[in-house]
C-alpha positions as CSV (number, residue, x, y, z in Angstrom):
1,X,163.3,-65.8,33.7
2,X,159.4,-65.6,34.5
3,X,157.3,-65.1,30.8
4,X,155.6,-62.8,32.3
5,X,158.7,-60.3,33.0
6,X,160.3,-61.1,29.8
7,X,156.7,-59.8,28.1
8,X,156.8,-57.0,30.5
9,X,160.4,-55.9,29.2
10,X,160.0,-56.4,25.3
11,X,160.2,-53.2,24.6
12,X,163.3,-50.8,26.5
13,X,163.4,-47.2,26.2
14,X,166.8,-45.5,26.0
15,X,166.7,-41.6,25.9
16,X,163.0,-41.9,25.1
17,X,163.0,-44.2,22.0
18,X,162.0,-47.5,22.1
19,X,164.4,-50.0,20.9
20,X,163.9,-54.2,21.1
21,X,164.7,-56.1,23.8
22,X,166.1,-59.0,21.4
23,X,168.0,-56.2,19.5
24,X,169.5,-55.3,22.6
25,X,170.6,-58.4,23.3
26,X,172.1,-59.3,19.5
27,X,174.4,-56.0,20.5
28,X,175.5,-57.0,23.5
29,X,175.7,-60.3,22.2
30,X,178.2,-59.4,19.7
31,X,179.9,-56.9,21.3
32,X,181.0,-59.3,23.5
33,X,181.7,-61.6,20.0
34,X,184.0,-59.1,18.9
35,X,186.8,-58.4,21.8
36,X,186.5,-62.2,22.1
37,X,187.6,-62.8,18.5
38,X,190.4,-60.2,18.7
39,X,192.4,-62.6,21.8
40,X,191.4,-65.5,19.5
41,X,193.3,-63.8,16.5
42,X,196.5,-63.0,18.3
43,X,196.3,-66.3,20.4
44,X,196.2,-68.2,17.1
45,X,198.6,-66.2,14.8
46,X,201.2,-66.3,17.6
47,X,200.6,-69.7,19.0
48,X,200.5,-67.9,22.5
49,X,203.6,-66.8,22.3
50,X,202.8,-63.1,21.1
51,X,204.8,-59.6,22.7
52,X,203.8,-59.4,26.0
53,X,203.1,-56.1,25.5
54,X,200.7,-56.8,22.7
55,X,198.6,-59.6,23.6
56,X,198.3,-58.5,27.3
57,X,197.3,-55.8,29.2
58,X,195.3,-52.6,28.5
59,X,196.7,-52.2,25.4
60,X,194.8,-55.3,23.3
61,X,191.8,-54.6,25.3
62,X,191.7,-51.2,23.7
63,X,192.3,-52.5,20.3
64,X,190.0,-55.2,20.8
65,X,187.1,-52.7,22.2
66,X,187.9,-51.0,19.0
67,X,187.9,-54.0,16.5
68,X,183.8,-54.5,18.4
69,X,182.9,-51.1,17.9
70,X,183.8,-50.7,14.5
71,X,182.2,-54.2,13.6
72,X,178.9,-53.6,15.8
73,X,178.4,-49.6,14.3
74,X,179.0,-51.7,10.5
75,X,176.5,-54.0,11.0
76,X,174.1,-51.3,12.6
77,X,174.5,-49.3,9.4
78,X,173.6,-52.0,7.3
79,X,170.2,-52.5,9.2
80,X,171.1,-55.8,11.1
81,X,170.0,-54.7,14.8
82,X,166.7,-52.5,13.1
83,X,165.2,-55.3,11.0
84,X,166.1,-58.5,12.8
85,X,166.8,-61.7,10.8
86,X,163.3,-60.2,8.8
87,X,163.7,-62.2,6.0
88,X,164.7,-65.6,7.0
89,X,168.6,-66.7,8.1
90,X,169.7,-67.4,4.5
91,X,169.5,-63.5,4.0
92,X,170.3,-62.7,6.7
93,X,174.2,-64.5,6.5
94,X,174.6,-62.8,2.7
95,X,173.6,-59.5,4.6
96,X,176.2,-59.7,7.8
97,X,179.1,-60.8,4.8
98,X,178.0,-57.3,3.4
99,X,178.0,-55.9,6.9
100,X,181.4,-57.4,7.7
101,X,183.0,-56.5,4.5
102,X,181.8,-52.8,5.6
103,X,183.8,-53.4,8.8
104,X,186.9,-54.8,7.1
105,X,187.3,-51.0,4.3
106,X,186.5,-49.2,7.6
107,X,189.0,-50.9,10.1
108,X,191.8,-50.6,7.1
109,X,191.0,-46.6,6.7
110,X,191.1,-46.3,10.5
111,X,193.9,-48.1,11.2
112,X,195.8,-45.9,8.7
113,X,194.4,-42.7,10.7
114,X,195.3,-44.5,14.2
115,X,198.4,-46.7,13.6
116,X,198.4,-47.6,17.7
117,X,195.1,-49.4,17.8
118,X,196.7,-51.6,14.5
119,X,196.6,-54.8,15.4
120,X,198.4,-56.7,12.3
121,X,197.1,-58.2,9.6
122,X,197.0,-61.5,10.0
123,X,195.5,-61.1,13.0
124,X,193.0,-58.9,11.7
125,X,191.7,-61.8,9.4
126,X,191.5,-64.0,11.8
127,X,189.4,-61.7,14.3
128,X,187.2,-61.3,11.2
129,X,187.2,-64.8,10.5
130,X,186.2,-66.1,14.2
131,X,183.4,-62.9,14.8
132,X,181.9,-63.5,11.3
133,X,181.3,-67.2,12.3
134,X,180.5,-66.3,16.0
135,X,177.9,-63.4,14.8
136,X,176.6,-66.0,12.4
137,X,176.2,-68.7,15.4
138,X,174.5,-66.4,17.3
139,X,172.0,-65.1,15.3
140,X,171.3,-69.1,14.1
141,X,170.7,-69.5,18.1
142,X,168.4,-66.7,17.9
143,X,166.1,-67.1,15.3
144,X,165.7,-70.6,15.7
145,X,165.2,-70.7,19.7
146,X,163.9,-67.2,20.4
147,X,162.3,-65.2,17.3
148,X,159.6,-68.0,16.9
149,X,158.4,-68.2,20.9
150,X,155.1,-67.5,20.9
151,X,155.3,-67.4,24.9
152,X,157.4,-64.4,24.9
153,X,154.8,-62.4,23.1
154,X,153.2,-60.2,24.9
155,X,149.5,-60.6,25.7
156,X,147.4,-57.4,25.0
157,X,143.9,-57.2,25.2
158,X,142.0,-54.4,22.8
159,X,139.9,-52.6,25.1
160,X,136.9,-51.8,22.3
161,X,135.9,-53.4,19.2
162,X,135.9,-50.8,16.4
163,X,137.6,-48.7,14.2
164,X,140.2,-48.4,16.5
165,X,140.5,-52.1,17.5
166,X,140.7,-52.4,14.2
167,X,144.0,-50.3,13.5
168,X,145.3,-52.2,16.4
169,X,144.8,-55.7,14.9
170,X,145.8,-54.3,11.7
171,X,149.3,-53.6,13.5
172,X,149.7,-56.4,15.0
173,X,148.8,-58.7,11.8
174,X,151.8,-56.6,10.5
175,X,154.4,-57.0,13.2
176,X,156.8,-59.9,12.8
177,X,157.0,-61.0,16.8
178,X,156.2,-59.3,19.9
179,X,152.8,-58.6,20.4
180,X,149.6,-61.1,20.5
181,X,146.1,-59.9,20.4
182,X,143.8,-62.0,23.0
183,X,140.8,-61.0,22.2
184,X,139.4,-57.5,22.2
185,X,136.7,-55.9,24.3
186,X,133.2,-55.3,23.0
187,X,131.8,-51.9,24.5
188,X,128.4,-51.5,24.6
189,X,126.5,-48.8,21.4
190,X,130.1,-49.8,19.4
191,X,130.1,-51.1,15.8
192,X,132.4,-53.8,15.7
193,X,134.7,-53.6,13.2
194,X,136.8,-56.7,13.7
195,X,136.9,-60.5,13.1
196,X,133.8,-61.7,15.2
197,X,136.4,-64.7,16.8
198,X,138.7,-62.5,18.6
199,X,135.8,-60.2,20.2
200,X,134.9,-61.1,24.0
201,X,131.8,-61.1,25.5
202,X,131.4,-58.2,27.8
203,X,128.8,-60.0,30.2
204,X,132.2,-61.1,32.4
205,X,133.5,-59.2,34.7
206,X,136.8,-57.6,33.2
207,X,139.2,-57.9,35.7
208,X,138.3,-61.3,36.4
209,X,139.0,-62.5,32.8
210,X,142.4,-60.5,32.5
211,X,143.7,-62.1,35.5
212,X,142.7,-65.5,34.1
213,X,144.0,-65.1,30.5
214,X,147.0,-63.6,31.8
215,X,146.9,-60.6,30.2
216,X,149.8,-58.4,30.0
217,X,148.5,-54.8,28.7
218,X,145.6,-53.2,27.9
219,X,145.3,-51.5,25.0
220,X,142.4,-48.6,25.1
221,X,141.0,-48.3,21.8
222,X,137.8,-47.0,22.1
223,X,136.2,-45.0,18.9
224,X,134.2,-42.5,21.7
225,X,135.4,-41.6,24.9
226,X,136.0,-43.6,27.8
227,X,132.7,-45.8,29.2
228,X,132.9,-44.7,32.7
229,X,131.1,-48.0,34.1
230,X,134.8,-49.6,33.2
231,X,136.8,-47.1,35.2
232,X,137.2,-49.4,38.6
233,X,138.3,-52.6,36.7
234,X,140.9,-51.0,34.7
235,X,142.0,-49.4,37.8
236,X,141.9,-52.7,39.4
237,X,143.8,-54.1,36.2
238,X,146.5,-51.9,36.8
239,X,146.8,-52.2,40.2
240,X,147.5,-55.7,39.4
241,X,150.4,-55.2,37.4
242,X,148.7,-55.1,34.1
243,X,150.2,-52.0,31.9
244,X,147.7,-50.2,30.6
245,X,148.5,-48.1,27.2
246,X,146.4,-45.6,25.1
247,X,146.3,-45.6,21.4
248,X,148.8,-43.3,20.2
249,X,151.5,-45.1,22.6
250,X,150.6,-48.0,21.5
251,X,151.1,-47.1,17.4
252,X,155.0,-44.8,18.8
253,X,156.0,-47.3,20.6
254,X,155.5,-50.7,17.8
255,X,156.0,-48.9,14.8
256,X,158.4,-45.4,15.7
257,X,155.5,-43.2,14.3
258,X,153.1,-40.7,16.1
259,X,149.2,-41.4,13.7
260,X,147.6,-38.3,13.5
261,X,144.4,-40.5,12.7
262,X,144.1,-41.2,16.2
263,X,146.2,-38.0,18.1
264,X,144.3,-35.6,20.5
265,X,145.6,-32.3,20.6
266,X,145.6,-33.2,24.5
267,X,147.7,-36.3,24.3
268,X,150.4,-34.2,22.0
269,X,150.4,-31.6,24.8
270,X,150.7,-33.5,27.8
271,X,153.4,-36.0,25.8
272,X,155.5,-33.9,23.4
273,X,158.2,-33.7,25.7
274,X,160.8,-33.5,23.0
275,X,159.8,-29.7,22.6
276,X,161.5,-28.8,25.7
277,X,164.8,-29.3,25.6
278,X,166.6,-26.5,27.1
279,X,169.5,-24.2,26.6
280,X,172.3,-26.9,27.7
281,X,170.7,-29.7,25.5
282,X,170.5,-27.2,22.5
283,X,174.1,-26.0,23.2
284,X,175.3,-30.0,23.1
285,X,172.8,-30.7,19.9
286,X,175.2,-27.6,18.0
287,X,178.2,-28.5,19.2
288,X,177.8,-32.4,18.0
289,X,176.6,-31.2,14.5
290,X,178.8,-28.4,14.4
291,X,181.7,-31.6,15.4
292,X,180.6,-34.0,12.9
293,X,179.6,-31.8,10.2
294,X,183.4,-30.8,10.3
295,X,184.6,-34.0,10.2
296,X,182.4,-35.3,7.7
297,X,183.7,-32.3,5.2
298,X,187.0,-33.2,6.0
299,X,186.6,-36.9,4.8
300,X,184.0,-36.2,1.9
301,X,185.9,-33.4,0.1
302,X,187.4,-35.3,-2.5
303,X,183.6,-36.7,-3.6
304,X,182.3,-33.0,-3.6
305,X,184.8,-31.9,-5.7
306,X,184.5,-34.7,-8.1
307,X,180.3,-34.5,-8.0
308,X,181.1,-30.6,-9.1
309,X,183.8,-31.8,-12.0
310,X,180.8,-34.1,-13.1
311,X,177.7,-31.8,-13.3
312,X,180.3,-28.8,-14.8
313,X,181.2,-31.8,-17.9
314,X,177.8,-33.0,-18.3
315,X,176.2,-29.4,-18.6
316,X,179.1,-28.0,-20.3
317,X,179.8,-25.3,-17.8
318,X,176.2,-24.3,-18.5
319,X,174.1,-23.8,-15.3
320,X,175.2,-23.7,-11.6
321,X,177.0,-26.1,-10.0
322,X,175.4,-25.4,-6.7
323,X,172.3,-24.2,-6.3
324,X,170.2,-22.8,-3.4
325,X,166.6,-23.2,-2.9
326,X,164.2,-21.7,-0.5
327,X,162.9,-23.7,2.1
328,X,161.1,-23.5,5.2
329,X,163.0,-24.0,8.8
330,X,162.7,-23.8,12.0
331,X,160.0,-21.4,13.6
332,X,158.6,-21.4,9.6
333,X,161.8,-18.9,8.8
334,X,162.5,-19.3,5.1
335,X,165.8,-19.6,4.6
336,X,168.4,-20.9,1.2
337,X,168.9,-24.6,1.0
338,X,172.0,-25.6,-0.1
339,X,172.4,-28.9,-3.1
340,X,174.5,-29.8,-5.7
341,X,172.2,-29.4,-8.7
342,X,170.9,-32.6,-10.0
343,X,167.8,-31.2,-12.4
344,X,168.5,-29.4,-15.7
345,X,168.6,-25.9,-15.6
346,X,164.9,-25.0,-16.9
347,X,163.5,-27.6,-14.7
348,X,160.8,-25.2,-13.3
349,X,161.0,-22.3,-16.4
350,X,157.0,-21.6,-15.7
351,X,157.6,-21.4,-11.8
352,X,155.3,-23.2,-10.3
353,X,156.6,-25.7,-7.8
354,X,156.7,-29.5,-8.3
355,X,157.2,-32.2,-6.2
356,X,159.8,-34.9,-6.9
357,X,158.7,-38.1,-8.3
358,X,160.6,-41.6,-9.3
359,X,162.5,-41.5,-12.5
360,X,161.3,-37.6,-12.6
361,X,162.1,-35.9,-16.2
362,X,163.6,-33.2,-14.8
363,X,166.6,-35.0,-13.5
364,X,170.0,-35.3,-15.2
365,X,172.1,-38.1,-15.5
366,X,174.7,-37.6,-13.0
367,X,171.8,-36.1,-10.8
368,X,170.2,-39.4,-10.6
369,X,172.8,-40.8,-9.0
370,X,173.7,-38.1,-6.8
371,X,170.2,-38.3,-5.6
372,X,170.1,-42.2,-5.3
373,X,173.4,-42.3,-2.9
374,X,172.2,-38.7,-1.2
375,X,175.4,-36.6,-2.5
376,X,173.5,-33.8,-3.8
377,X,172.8,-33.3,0.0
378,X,176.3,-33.0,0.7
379,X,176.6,-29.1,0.5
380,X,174.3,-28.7,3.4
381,X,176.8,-29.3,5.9
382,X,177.4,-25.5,5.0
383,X,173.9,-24.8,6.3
384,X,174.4,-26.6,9.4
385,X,177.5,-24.4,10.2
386,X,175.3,-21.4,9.7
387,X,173.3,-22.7,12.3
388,X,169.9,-23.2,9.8
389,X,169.5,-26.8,9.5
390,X,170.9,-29.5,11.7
391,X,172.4,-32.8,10.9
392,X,169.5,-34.5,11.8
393,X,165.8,-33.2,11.9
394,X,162.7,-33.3,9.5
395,X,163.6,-32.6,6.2
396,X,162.6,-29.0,5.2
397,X,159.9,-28.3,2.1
398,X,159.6,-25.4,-0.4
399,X,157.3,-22.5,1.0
400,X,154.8,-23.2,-1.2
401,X,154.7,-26.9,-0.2
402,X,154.2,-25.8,3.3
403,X,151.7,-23.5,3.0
404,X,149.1,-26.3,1.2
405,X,150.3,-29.0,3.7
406,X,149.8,-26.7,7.2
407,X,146.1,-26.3,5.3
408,X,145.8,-30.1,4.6
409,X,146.9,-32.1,7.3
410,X,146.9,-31.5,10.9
411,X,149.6,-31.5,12.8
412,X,151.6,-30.5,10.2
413,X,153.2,-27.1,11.7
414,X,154.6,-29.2,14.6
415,X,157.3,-30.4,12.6
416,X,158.8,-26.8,12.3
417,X,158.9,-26.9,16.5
418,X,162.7,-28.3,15.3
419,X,165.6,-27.7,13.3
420,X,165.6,-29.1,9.6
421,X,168.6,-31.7,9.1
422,X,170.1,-33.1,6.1
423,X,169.0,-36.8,7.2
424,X,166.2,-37.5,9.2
425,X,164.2,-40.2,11.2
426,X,161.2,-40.1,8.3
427,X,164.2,-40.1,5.4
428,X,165.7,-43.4,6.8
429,X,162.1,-45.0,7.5
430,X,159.9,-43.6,4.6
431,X,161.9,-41.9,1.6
432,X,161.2,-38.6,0.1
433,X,157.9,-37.2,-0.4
434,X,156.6,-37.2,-4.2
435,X,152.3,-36.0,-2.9
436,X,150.8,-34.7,-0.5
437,X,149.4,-38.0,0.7
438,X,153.4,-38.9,0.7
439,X,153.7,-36.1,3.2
440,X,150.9,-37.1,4.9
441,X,152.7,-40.8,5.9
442,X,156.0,-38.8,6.1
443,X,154.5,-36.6,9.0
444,X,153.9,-39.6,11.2
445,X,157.6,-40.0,11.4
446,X,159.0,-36.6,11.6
447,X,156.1,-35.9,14.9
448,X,157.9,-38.7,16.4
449,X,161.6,-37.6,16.4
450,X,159.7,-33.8,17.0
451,X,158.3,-35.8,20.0
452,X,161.6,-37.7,21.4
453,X,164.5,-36.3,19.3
454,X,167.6,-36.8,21.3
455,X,171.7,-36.9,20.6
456,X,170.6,-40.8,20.6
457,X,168.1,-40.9,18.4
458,X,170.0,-38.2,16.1
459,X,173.3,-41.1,16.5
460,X,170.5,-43.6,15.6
461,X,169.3,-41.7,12.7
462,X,173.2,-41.3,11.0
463,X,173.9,-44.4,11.6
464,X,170.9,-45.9,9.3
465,X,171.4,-42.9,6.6
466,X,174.4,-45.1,5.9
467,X,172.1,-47.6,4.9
468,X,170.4,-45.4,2.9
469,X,173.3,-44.5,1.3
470,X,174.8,-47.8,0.5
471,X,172.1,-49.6,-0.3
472,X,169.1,-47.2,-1.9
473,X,166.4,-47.4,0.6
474,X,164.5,-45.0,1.6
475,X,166.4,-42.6,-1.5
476,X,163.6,-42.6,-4.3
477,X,160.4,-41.0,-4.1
478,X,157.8,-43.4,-3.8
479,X,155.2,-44.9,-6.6
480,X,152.2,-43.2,-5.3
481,X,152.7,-39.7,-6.5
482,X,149.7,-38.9,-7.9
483,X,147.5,-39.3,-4.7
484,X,146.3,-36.1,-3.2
485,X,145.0,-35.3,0.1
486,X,141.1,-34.0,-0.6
């Protein structure tokens, strides 16, 4: 492939969220991995000599497609196509045993709910067998002949050299692969503000020397508006093939996150297309929450009513079990929250409201962990049916939350533009808020599902809340909940 077209394609967006090219390919990769190890397991347990109509035809192809999906959606739970082999391969085979063993509990539940796609026992352990080794050999390839190319990155150059080149580099210096940082632009009556080796000297003609570096994007980061005097070479830069990107793309496109340090009410207007969506895509949104939430209840029943049995011994039948909250939804209508009740009684006897903090007083013993594996969130399904919250959507805050925050911080009102949901795309990247400045952070996330929120991004979103669930991240409040916002 030419370097230059696999820089250009880093970065794919599907349904208007950006996902990695290499995660892309791990999927397919696998996918692929997985039907593969199915023929493998019946060829080998039968010594190809297996029913015909078993280990031919359309009928193992189903049950094969199956045995992939349920192994790629367990190793997508547990992270492995988000945070790609982040922390060396060591971790990263203990993690895919955790992902696969995931996969194994869910493929022996399903095929008890769908005996047809069974495909035997033995032949279910050697699938697993063969795909954990194949994922494994895969994922070896990949981080020891792709992840460390430095000629895939793509080669940006920082148009400006201040406070905003600075956030830029500061990204960059933060992001694992993908991106490499040329040199930025000095614009003339601008403070520099980065390191004095990676700023160019402006006496050059700018197209020139981004057609000899071989620059692949253009990042505008400018701390006042755009020098005029530059406008026919970026032209010409683009014209050229050179993609040229403005901050705040830039930050939602590396990071998931819309900063409202650097966002222009203009830019959130002409780009917020997520706010339109239309009566058929709003009809499809309910349906799939009213579909899942449904299901979900279905399958978690039995962990609701135990959860209730718990709180009802450990308080002594003192208290609710349930208990409902005001919050804020969409449009700013207040409406009752739904939770299983994980605080003592007399948590807030003076009424004044409190934010949430790590290893918080307030919370009981079997309400810490129902609040660790999200299960005090469980009753909100019933909100969903009543059409006030959604499966998936910013989380919603107490009134008087809201009405300090819309005062605070800007943007903040946009986040009411959607539904509330149970699980959301700043819960499964940030955590719960404990401050203001908490909030603050959170908001970055929530402006970007606002922005690009989808039924693929919402899949996305329940997919990693599994995470959450299973393994604690993203569940506690975070350490820094004394900070306010001045």
């Amino acid at each position: 492939m030419d370097q230059k077209l696999g820089r250009h394609v880093f970065m794919i967006r599907i349904f208007k969220h950006f996902i990695s090219r290499w995660s892309i390919f791990l999927l397919v990769a696998e996918s692929l991995a997985g039907v593969l190890a199915v023929y493998v397991g019946v060829w080998i347990r039968f010594a190809g000599e297996a029913p015909e109509d078993y280990s031919h035809g359309p009928e193992l192809l189903i049950r094969a497609l199956f045995f992939a999906l349920v192994m790629i959606m367990s190793m997508a739970a547990t992270g492995r196509y988000q945070r790609v082999l982040d922390d060396g391969f060591s971790a990263e085979v203990l993690r895919v045993a955790v992902s696969f063993i995931i996969g194994m509990v869910a493929l022996g539940l399903l095929f008890y709910v769908f005996p047809d796609i069974f495909i035997g026992r033995g032949t279910n352990g050697l699938a697993m067998t063969f795909a954990f080794v194949i994922f494994l050999t895969i994922r070896w390839f990949f981080y020891h002949y792709i992840i460390d190319i430095d000629v895939l990155k793509r080669k940006i150059l920082v148009f400006g050299d201040g406070e905003n080149a600075r956030l830029v580099h500061n990204l960059v210096q933060s992001t694992p692969f993908g991106v490499s940082i040329v040199g930025c632009w000095s614009i003339p009556g601008q403070i520099s503000a980065v390191p004095d080796e990676i700023i160019i000297d402006n006496s050059e003609d700018l197209s020139d020397w981004v057609a000899r570096n071989d620059i692949d994007e253009i990042v505008l980061a400018m701390d006042a508006g755009f020098p005029t005097m530059y406008a026919k070479d970026i032209l010409d830069c683009k014209s050229a093939g050179v993609k040229i990107v403005d901050l705040p793309g830039f930050f939602e496109r590396e990071k998931h996150i819309i900063n409202m340090d650097i966002l222009t009410p203009e830019w959130w207007i002409h780009n917020s297309d997520g706010l339109d969506q239309g009566s058929r895509k709003e009809i499809f949104k309910k349906m799939f929450d009213v579909a899942v939430s449904l299901l979900l209840l279905a399958i978690v029943w039995p962990i609701m009513a135990l959860t209730a049995l718990a709180i009802f011994i450990e308080s002594k039948g003192r208290g609710p079990v349930i208990y409902t909250q005001e919050r804020v939804g969409y449009g700013g209508r207040v409406f009752k929250v739904m939770k299983f009740r994980s605080m003592r009684t007399n948590a807030e006897e003076d009424g004044i409201a409190r934010w949430a903090s790590r290893n918080d007083a307030r919370v009981t013993r079997v309400g810490r962990f129902i609040r660790k594996s999200r299960i005090d969130e469980l009753p909100q399904f019933i909100n969903v049916l009543k059409g006030e919250m959604s499966l998936v959507g910013p989380r919603p805050e107490r009134p008087a939350f809201v009405n300090v925050l819309k005062r605070k911080i800007p943007y903040y009102s946009e986040r009411l533009r959607v539904k509330p949901g149970i699980t959301g795309w700043a819960q499964v990247r940030f955590g719960y808020s404990a401050s203001e400045d908490d909030a603050a952070e959170k908001l970055k996330f929530d402006l970007y599902y606002v922005k690009n929120h989808s039924l693929f991004l919402d899949m996305l979103v329940l997919i990693h809340s599994v995470e959450v669930v299973l393994f604690g991240s993203g569940a506690s409040a975070p350490l820094n909940q004394e900070k306010k916002i001045p």
